[in-house]
N, C-alpha and C positions, 0 to 999 in steps of 0.2 A: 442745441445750437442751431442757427437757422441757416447756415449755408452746410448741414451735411449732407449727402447724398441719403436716399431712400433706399433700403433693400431692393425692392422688385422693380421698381420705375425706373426712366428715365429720364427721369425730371427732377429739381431740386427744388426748396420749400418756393413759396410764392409764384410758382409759374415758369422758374427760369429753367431752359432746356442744361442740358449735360453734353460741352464741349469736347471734343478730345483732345487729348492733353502732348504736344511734340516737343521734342527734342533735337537739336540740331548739333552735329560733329564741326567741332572749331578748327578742325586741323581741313577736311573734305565736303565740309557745307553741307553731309547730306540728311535728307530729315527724318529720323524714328518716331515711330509711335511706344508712346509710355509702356504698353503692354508688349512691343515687341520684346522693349530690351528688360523688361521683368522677366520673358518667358528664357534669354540666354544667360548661361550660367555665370557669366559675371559681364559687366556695362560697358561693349566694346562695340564701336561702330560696325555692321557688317561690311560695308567696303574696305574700311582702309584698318579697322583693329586699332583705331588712336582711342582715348579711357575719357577727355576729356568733352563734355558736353555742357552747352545750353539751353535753358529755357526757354519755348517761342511764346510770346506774351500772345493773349488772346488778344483779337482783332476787335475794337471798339462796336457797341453795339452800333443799331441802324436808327436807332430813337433811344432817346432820355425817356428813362419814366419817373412815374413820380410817386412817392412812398409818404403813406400822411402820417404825422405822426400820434400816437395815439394817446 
């Protein structure tokens, strides 16, 4: 598939960089990183301990590119 990540890199297929990926608590607005709340034994904000969370959508890039097709 062409958007999986590569073992050792930090890059995905075509050039594109590897964002990091957040989380944000609906109850205290505050933001985790995906691998925080991997590394606690079950998905609880560290400030306020609410279960429930959000996806932060990635930020639009800075330029269109353009993909020919083949």
């Amino acid at each position: 598939m062409a958007y999986e990540y590569e073992e050792e890199g930090e890059t995905l297929y075509y050039g594109i960089k590897r964002r990091p990926v957040y989380y944000v608590c609906m109850r205290c607005g505050f933001r985790v990183l995906k691998e925080e709340l991997e590394s606690m034994p079950s998905y609880m904000c560290p400030r306020c301990g609410y279960r429930i969370f959000m996806k932060v959508r990635a930020p639009p890039s800075l330029y269109l590119r353009r993909v020919y097709a083949i």
